[in-house]
C-alpha positions as CSV (number, residue, x, y, z in Angstrom):
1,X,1.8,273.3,16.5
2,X,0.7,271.1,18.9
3,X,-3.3,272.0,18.6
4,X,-2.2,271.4,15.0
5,X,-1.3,267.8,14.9
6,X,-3.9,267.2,17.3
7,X,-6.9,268.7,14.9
8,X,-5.1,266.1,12.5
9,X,-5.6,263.1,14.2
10,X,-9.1,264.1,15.4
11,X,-9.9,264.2,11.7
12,X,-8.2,260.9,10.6
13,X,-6.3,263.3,8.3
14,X,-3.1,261.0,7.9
15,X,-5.5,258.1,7.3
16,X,-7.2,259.4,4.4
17,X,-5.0,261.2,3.0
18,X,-3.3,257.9,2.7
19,X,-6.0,256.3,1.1
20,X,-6.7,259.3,-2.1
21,X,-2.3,259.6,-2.7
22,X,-2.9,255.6,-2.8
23,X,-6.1,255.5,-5.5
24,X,-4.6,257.8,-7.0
25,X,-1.2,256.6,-7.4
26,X,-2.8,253.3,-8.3
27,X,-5.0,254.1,-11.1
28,X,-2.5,256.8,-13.0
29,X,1.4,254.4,-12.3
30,X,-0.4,250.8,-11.4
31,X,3.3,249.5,-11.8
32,X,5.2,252.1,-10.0
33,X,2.5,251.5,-7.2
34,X,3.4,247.9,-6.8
35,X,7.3,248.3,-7.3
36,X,6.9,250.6,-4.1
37,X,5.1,248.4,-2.4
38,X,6.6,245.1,-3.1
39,X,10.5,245.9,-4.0
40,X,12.4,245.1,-1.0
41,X,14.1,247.6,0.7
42,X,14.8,247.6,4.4
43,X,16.8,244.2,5.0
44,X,14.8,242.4,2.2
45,X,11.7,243.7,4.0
46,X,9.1,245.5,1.5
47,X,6.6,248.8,2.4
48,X,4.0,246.6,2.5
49,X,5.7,243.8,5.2
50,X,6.8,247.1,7.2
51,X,3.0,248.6,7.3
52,X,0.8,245.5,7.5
53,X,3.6,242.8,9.9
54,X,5.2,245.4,11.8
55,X,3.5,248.8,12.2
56,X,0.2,246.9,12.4
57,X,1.9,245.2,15.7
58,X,1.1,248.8,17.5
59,X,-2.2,249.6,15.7
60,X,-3.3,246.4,17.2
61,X,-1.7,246.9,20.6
62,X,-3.6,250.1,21.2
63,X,-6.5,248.3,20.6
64,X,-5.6,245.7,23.2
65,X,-5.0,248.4,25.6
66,X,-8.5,249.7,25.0
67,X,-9.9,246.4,25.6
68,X,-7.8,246.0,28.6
69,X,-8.9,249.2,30.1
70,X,-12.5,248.6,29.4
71,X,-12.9,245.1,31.4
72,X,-11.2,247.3,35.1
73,X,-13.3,247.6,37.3
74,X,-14.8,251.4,36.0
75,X,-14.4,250.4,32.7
76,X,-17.0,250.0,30.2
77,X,-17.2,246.5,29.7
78,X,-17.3,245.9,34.1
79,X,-19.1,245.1,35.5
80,X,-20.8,243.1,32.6
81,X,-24.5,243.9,33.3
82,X,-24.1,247.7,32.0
83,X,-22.2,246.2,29.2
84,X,-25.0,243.3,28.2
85,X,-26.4,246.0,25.6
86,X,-23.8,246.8,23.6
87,X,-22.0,243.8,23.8
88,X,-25.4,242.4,22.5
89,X,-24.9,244.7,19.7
90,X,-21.7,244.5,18.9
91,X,-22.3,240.2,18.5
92,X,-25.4,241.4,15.8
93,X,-23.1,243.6,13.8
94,X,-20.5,241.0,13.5
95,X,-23.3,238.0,13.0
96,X,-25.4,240.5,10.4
97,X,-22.6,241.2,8.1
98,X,-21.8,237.3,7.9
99,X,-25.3,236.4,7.4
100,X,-25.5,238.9,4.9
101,X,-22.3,238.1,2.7
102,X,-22.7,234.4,2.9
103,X,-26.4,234.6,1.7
104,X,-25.5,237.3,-0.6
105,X,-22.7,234.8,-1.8
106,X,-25.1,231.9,-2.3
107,X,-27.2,233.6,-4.8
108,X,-24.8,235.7,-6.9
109,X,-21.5,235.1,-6.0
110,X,-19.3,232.1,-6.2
111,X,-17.8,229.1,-4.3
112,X,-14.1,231.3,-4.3
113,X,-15.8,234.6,-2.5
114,X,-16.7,232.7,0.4
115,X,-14.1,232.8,2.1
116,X,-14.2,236.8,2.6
117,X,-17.1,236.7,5.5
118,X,-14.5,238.4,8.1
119,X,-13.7,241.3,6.0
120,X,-17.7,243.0,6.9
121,X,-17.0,241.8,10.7
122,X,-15.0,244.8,11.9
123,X,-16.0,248.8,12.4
124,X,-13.2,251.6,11.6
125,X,-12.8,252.6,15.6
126,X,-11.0,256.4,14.4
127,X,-13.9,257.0,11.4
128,X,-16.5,256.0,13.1
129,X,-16.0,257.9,16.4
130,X,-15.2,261.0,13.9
131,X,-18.4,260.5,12.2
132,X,-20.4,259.6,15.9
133,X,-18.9,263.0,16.7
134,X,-20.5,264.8,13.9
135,X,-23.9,263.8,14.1
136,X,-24.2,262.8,18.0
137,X,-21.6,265.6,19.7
138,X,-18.9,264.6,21.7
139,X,-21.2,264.6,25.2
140,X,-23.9,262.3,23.3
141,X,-24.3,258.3,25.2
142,X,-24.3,257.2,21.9
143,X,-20.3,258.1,21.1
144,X,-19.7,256.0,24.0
145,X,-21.9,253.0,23.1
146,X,-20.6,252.5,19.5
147,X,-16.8,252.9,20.5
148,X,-17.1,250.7,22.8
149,X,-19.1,248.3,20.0
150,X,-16.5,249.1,17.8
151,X,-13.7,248.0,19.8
152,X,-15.3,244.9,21.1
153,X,-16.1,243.8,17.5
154,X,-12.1,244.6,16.7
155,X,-11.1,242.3,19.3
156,X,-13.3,239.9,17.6
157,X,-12.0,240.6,14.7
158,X,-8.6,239.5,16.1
159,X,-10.0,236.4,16.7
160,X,-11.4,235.7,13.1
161,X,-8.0,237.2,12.2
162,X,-5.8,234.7,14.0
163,X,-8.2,231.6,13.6
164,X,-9.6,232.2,10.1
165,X,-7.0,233.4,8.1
166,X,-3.6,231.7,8.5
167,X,-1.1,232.3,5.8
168,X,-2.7,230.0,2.7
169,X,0.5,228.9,1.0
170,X,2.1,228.2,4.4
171,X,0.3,225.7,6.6
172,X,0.2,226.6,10.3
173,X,3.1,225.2,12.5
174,X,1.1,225.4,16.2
175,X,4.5,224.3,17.7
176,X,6.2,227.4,17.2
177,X,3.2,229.1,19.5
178,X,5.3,228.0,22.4
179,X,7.5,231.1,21.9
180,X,4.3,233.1,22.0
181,X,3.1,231.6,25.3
182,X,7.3,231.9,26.5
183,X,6.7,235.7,25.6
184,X,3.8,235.8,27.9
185,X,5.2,234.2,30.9
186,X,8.2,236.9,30.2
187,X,5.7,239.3,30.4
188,X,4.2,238.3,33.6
189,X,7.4,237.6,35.0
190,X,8.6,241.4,34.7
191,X,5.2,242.6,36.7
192,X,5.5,240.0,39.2
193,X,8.9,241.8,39.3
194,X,7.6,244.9,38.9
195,X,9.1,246.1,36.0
196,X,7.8,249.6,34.9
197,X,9.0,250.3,32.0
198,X,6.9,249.1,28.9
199,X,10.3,248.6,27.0
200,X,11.1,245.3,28.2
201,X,8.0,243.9,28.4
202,X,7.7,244.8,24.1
203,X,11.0,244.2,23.4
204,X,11.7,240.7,25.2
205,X,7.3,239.3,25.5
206,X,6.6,241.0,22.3
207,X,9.6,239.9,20.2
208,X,9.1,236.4,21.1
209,X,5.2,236.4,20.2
210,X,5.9,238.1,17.0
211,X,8.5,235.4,16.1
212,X,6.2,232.6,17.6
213,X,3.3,233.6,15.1
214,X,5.7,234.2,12.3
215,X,7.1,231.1,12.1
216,X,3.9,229.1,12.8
217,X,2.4,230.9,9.8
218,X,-0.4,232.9,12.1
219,X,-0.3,236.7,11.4
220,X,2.4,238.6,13.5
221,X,0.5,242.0,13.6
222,X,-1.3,240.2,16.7
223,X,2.2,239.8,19.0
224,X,1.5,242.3,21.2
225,X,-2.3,241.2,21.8
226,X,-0.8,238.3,23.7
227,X,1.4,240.6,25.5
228,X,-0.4,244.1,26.5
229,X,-2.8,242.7,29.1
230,X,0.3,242.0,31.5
231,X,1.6,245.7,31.6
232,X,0.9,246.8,35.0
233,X,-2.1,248.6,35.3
234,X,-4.2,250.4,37.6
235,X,-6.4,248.8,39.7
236,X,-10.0,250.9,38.7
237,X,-10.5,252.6,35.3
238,X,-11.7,256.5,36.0
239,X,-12.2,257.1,32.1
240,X,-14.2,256.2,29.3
241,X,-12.7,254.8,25.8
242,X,-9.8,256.8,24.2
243,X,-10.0,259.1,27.2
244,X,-6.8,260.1,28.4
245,X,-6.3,259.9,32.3
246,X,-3.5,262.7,33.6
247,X,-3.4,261.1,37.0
248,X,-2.9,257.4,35.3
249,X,0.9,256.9,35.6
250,X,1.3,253.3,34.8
251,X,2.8,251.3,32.5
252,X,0.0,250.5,30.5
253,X,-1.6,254.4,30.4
254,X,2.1,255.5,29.6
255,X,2.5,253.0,26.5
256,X,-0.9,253.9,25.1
257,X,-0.1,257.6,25.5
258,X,3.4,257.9,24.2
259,X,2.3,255.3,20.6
260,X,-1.3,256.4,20.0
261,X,0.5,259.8,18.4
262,X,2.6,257.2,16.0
263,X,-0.3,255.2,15.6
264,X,-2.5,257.8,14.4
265,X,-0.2,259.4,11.7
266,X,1.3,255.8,11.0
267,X,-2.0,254.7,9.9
268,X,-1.1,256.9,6.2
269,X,1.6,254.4,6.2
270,X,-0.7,251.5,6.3
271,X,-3.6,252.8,4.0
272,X,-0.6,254.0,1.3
273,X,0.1,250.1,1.2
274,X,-3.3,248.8,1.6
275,X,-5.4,251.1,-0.4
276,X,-3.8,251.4,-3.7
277,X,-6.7,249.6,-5.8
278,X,-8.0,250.1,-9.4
279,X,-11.2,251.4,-10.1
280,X,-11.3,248.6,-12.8
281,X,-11.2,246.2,-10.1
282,X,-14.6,246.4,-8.8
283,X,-16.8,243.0,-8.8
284,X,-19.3,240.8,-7.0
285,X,-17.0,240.4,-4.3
286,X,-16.9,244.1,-3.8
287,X,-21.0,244.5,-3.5
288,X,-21.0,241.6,-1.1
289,X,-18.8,243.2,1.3
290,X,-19.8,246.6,1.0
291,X,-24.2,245.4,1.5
292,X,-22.7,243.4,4.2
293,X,-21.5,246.4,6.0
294,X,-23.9,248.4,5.2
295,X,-26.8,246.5,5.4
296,X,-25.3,243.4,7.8
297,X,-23.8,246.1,10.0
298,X,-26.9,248.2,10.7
299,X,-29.8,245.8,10.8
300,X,-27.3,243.4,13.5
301,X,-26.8,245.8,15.6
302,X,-30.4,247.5,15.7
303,X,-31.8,244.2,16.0
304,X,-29.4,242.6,18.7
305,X,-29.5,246.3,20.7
306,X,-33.5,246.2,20.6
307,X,-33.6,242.6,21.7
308,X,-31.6,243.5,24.7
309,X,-33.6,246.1,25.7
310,X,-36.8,243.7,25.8
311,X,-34.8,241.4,27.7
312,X,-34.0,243.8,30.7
313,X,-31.0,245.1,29.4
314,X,-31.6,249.1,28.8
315,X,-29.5,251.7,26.4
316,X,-27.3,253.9,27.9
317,X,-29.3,256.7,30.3
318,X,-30.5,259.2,27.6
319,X,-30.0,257.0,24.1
320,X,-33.2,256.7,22.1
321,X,-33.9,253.9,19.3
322,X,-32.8,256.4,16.6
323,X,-29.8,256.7,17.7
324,X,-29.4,253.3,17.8
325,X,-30.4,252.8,14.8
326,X,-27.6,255.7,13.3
327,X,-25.0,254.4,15.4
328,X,-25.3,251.0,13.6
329,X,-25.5,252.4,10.1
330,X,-21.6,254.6,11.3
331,X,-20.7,251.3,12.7
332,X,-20.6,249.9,8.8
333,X,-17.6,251.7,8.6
334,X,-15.0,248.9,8.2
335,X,-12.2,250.3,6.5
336,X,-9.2,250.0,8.3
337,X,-9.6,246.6,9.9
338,X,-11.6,245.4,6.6
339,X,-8.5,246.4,4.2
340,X,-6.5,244.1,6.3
341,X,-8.7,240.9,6.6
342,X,-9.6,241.4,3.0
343,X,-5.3,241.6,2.1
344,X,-5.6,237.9,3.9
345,X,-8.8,237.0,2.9
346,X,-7.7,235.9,-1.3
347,X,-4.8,235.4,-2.5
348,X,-5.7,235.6,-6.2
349,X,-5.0,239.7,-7.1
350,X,-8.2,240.8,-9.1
351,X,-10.4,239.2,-6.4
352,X,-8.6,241.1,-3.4
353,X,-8.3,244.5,-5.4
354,X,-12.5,243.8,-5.5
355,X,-13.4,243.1,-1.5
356,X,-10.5,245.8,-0.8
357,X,-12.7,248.2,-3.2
358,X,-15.6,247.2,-1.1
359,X,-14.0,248.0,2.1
360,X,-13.2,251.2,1.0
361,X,-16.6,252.3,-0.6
362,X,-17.9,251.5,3.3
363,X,-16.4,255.1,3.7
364,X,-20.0,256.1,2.7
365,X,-22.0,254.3,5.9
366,X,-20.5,257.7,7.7
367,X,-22.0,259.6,4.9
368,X,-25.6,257.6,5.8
369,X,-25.3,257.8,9.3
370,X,-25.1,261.8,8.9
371,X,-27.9,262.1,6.8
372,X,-29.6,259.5,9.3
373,X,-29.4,261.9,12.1
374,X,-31.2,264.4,10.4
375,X,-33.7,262.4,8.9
376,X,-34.5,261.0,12.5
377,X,-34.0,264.4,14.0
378,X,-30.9,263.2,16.2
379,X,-30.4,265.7,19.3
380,X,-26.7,266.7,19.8
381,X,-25.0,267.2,22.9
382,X,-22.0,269.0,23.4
């Protein structure tokens, strides 16, 4: 049973199979789609509030703990010079995909798309390690260099999240942020304390970030961001990214292994509310963010990646310019992260049905970066 559930989450299976009950829920019962989504039902709360302010809180927080992990000493992003490469990389695919929408934009779009640059900026970390998987093998350098691009580019994506895209009908109350900052010193408090349990520090830090970016109109799903780099920790990382460590018994290791399981299968929760959209409501909006991922994506992160290497800054010991060049068309994978910047990006229904149909169609970069590695005779290692 156990293998079983595992095989699931290596696959994304909850994930997608989120995403076709949602299309097709969508396109056959458009208005039993959004009653589900919208109706309250848990204290006034709706399925779409629970997936996207509150289950998102601990999509997020994993990511944080990878980000965490990675700048140890050990980790992939320390010391930086090893990292200079990829880090390089990962600020081409996130400057690409904006260059690419916002010229796209200029010539056939409209002043009212602009505002949906972020939504190309992010790479679907569980897709895109799946698809790196399949055309790389799980011992290739390249699996390592583009999860670690894709989850520096999320935490950039955080960023744009939290500074680009408040609530739009709400303006931003920056006052309330003091509860956030209260819900950090909480959180440092209990290490200084030594506190082991992660429950306090998500409970007592977390709950008061959540409510601190609530109220000042920033999006809550980043509370525990703020909060997860203060769980104790140990002092050197011994694994790469989504490794798990048997001998890491610390707080941080133990939250990330005991919700990565929820996060994994809760992500059918999320794409059920996020991924509903009408075929009929494809537009320009949905071309400029899927070229931008595509296109954006792949030429950033070839370009930026190449440029390091002529500065000093090598690819990882046995990672060829092919592969760098199929690991930035996977990395156009947005999905998951570009769903959700795209649900904050409009506000107007048709045009946020079109950039989340974009998102989705960036499903196909995976498809591209298979038939890449055979094209460019890609070498797998097992």
């Amino acid at each position: 049973m156990r293998q079983r559930l595992n095989l699931l989450r290596e696959f994304s299976i909850p994930l997608l199979a989120g995403v076709v009950i949602a299309l097709f829920w969508a396109n056959l019962d458009p208005d039993g789609y959004q009653a589900f989504n919208n109706t309250p039902f848990l204290g006034g709360m709706s399925f779409h509030f629970v997936s996207n302010e509150l289950f998102m809180v601990f999509f997020f927080g994993i990511a944080a703990v990878e980000i965490t992990q990675s700048c140890l000493p050990g980790g992939d992003l320390n010391p930086v010079s090893k990292a200079i490469n990829p880090l390089l990389g990962t600020l081409g695919g996130v400057i690409g995909p904006i260059a690419v929408y916002l010229c796209l934009n200029a010539v056939i779009g409209a002043p009212e798309l602009r505002n949906g640059w972020g939504i190309p900026t992010a790479t679907d970390i569980a897709l895109a390690w799946l698809a790196a998987r399949m055309v790389f093998g799980a011992a290739h350098p390249a699996v390592s260099y583009l999860l670690l691009l894709a989850v520096a580019d999320d935490a950039i994506g955080l960023v744009i999240i939290a500074i680009f895209y408040p609530n739009p009908t709400m303006p931003a109350e920056p006052v309330w942020l003091l509860l956030t900052v209260l819900g950090m010193a909480l959180a440092w408090l209990l290490r200084r304390y030594k506190v082991k349990s992660y429950w306090p520090y998500l409970l007592a830090g977390g709950t008061l970030s959540w409510i601190g970016l609530h109220e000042a109109h920033l999006h809550p799903a980043l509370a525990l961001v703020f909060i997860i780099p203060f769980l104790p920790h140990a002092k050197k990382e011994h694994k790469h990214l989504f490794e798990e460590d048997p001998a890491d018994r610390t707080t941080l290791a133990s939250f990330e292994h005991e919700w990565k399981v929820f996060v994994d299968f809760g992500l059918f929760m999320f794409s059920l509310a996020n991924a509903g959209v009408q075929f009929s409501s494809m537009g320009t909006v949905t071309l400029l963010v899927l070229a931008s991922l595509l296109l954006g994506k792949t030429a950033g992160i070839f370009s930026f990646g190449y440029l390091a290497t002529k500065l000093g800054f090598s690819l990882p010991h046995g990672m060829k310019r092919r592969d760098l060049l199929t690991a930035g068309l996977i990395a156009g994978t947005g999905f998951t992260v570009a769903l959700f910047v795209a649900g904050e990006a409009f506000t107007d229904p048709i045009i946020r049905g079109a950039a989340k149909m974009g998102a989705l169609f960036s499903l196909v970069a995976a498809l591209f970066g298979l038939a890449a590695g055979k094209i460019l005779g890609v070498k797998k290692r097992t």
